[in-house]
DRENDRENVO-749961 format. One line per 4 residues: number of its first residue (from 1); their letters; for each residue x, z, y of C-alpha. Coordinates in Angstrom, 2 decimals, decimal comma. Layout:
% DRENDRENVO-749961
NUM> a> X:Z:Y; ...
% end
This chain:
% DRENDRENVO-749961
1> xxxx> 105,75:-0,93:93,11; 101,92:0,68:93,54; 99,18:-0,81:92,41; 96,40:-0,77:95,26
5> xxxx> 93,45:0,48:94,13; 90,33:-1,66:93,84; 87,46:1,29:93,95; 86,18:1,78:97,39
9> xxxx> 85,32:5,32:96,34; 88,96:6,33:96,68; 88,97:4,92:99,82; 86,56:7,11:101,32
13> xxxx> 87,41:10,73:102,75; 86,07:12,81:100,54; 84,60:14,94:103,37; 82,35:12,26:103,53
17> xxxx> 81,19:11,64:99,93; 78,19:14,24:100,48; 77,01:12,72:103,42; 76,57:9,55:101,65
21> xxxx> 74,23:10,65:99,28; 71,61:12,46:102,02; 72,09:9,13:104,28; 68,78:7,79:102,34
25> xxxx> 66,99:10,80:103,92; 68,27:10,64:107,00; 66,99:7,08:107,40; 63,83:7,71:105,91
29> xxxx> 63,70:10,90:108,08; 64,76:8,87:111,19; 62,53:5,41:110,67; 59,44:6,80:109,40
33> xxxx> 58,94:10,40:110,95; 60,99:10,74:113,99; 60,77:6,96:115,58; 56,55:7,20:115,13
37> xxxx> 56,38:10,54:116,61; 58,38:9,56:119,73; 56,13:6,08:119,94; 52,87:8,73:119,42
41> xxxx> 53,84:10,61:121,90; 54,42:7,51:124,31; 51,43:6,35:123,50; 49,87:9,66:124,17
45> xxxx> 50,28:8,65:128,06; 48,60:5,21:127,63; 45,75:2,96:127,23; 45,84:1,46:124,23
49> xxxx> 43,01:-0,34:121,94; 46,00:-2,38:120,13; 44,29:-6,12:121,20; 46,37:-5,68:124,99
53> xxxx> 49,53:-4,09:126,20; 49,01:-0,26:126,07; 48,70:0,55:130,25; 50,33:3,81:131,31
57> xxxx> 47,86:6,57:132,64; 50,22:9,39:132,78; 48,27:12,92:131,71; 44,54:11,20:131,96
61> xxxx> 44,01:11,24:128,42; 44,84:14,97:127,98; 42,68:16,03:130,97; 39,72:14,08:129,55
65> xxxx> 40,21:16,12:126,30; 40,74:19,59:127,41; 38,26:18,79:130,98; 34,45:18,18:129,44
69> xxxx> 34,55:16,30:126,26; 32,35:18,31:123,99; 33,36:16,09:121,09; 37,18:17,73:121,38
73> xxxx> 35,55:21,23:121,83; 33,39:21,04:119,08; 35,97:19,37:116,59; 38,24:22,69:117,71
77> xxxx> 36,10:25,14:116,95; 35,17:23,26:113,92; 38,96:23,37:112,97; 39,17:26,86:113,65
81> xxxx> 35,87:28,25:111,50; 37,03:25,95:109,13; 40,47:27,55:108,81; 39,05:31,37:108,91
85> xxxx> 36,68:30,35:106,21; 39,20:28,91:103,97; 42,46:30,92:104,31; 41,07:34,59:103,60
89> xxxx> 39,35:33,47:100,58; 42,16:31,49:99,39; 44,35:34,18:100,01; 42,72:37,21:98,10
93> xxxx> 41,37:34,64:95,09; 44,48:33,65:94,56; 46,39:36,63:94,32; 43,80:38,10:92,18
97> xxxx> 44,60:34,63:89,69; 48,57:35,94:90,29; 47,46:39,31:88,94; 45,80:38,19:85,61
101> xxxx> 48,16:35,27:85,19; 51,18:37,35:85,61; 50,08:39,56:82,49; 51,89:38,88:79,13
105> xxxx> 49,49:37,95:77,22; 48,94:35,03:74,28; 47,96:31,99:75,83; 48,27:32,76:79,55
109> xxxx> 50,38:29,80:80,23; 47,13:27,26:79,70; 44,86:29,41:82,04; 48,09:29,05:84,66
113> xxxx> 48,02:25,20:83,79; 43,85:25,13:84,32; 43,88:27,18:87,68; 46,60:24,62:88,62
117> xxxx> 44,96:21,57:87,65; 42,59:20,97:91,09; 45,78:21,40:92,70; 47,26:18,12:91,35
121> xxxx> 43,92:16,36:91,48; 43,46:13,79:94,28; 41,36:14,82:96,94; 38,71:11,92:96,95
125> xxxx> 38,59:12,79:93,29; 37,61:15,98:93,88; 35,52:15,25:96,60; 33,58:12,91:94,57
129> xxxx> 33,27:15,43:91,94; 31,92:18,07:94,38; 29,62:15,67:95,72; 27,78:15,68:93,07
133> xxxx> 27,28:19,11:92,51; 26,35:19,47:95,66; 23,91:16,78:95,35; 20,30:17,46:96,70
137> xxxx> 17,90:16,05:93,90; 20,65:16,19:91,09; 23,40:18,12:91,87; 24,47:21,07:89,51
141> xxxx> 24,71:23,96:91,67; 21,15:23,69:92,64; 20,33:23,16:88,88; 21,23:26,58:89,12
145> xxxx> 19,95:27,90:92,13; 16,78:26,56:90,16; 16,88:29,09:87,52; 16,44:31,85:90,03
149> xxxx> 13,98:30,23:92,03; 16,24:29,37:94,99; 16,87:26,12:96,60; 17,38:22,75:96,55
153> xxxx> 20,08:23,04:99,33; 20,91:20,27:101,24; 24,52:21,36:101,03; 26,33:18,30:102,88
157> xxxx> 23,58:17,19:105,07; 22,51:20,34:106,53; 24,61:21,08:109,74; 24,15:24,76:109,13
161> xxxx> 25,60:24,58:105,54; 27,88:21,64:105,71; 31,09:22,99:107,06; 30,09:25,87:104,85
165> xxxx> 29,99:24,01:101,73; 33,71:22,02:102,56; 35,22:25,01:103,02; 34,31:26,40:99,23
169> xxxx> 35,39:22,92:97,98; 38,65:23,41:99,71; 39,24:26,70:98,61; 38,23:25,92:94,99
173> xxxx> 41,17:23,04:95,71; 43,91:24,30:96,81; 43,43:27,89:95,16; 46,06:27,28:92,42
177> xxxx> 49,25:26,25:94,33; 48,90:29,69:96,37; 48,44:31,38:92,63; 51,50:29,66:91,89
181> xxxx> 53,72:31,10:95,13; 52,19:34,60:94,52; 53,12:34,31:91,22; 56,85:33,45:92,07
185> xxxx> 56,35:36,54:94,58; 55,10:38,85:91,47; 57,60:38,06:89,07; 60,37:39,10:91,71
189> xxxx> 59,41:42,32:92,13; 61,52:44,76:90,24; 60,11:46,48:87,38; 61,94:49,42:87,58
193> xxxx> 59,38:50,11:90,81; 56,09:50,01:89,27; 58,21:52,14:86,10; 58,98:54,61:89,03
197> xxxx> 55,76:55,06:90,47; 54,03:55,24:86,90; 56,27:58,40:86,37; 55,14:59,65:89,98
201> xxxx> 51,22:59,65:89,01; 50,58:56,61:90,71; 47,27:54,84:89,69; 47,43:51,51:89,95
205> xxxx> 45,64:50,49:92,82; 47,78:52,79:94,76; 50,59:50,76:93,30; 49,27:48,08:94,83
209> xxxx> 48,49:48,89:97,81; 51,53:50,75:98,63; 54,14:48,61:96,34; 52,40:45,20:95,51
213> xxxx> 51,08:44,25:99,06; 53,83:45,21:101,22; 56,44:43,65:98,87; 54,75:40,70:99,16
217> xxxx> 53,83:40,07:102,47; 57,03:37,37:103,08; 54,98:35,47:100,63; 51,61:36,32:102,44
221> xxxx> 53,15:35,05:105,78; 54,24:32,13:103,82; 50,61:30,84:102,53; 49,19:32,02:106,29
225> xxxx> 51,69:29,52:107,97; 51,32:26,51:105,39; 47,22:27,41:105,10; 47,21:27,04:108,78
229> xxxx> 48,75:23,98:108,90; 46,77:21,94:106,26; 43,32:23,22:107,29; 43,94:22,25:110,82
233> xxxx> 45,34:18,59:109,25; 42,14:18,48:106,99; 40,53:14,60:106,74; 40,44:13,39:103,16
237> xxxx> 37,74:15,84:102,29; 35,79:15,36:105,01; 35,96:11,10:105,32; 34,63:11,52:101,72
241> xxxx> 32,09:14,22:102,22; 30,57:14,33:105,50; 32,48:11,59:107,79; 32,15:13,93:110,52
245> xxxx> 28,38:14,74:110,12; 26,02:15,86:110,05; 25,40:16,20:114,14; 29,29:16,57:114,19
249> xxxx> 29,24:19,47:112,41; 32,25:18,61:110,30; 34,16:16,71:112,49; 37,81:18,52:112,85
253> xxxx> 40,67:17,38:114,82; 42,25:15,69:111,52; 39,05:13,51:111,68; 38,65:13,01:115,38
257> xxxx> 41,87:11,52:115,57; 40,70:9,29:112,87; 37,81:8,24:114,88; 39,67:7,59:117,88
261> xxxx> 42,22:5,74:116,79; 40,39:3,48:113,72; 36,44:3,78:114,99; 36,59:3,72:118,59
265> xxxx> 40,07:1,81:119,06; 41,51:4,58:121,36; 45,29:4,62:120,75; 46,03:6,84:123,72
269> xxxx> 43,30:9,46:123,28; 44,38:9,64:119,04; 47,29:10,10:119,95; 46,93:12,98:122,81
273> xxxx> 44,47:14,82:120,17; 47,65:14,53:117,70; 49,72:16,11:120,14; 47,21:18,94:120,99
277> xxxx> 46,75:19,35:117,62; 50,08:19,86:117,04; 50,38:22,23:119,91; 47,43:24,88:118,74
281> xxxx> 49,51:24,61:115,32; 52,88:25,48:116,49; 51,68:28,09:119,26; 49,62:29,80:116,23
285> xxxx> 52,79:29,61:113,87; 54,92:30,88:116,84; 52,35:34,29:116,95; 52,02:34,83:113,48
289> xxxx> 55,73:34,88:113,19; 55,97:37,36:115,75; 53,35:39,76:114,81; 54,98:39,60:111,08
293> xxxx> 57,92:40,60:112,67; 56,93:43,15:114,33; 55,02:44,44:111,74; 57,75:44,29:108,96
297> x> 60,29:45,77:111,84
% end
């Protein structure tokens, strides 16, 4: 006579064991990400100040963006200076970091923790901190402008330097995690290679130029695609900077969706920039990809 067993785990196929474990994700994937995006995007086509019933307008909302609002204009281009400011400095800062960091040398690992630290920092922390060296009467940065007879700046409250001075914070923040993927990048490279082309004569900017950059451009393409999509997503920086200002000079799509939807009580419209926001980002992502393509091919 068998004894039936009492653990439901030997009851299950075991085909389906795996997919028991990633159900947690799926849920979490399904509830909080895909549900909100398809209720966004509803609401995208509506009237909505979330007192009444959202009222269906069909594509008004997106013609009033793209038609004559100079506020969605002027938040795009802001995006888009913002990015091209940001992601070329990033990008050669932090693979000159990779460089030294890669070295072996004694000690190397704490200057790889320090480069890394402003990555793990909180943004409003950091914001707060560069607030105050950007401060007009006190701030440290025209302390030192002082020395030389230059300044005070009015770094955040000066539309011709405040986008300017965001986009050194944010590069300053987010420097470290790219060091950190170039560095990955680095330490795959074969060292037979740079052996090889030692023998040759090579000198070693030629090494880099022809070995170094061209291996790593996967990783390059990487950091372009990710860069793009946080700087175009940018808002913590900027609610605790600038809020927009001064004159609009700081206000990005990130933030005007903010605005819209939490200032101004306009559902439909934060919702429609979301979806145009998403839209420059994955028609940008879909070129990029191509021309890295066609330039590794």
């Amino acid at each position: 006579m068998s004894v039936r067993s009492t653990d439901p785990y030997r009851r299950l196929n075991p085909t389906a064991i795996p997919y028991l474990f990633i159900l947690p994700v799926i849920l979490f994937t399904v509830f909080f990400k895909f549900i909100p995006i398809g209720v966004s995007l509803l609401l995208s086509f509506t009237e909505y100040d979330m007192l009444s019933s959202p009222r269906w307008v069909g594509i008004a909302n997106y013609a009033y963006l793209l038609s004559d609002n100079d506020l969605f204009w002027t938040s795009l281009k802001n995006t888009a200076q913002y990015s091209l400011e940001v992601l070329p400095a990033n990008i050669a800062i932090s693979l000159l970091l990779a460089i030294l960091v890669n070295q072996e040398l004694k000690g190397v690992a704490f200057f790889r923790t320090v480069f890394y630290l402003p990555v793990v920092t909180s943004i409003i922390a950091v914001s707060m901190i560069w607030m105050w060296i950007y401060n007009y009467q006190v701030g440290l940065l025209n302390s030192i402008l002082g020395l030389f007879g230059l300044g005070p700046f009015d770094w955040l409250r000066n539309p011709k330097l405040a986008l300017h001075s965001l986009a050194i914070m944010r590069v300053w923040k987010g420097v470290g995690w790219n060091m950190v993927i170039y560095l990955a990048g680095l330490q795959g490279i074969p060292r037979y290679i740079y052996e090889a082309a030692t023998i040759d004569g090579a000198s070693a900017w030629t090494q880099f130029r022809r070995l170094t950059w061209p291996l790593l451009r996967p990783v390059t393409y990487y950091i372009i695609v990710m860069g793009l999509i946080s700087t175009f997503q940018s808002f913590g920086e900027i609610y605790a900077m600038t809020q927009g200002g001064p004159l609009d000079s700081t206000t990005t799509l990130g933030y005007l969706v903010y605005q819209q939807a939490f200032q101004y009580w306009e559902m439909g419209k934060a919702s429609a920039t979301a979806f145009i926001l998403f839209g420059v980002i994955f028609a940008l992502s879909i070129a990029q990809n191509k021309f890295v393509s066609a330039e590794m091919n």
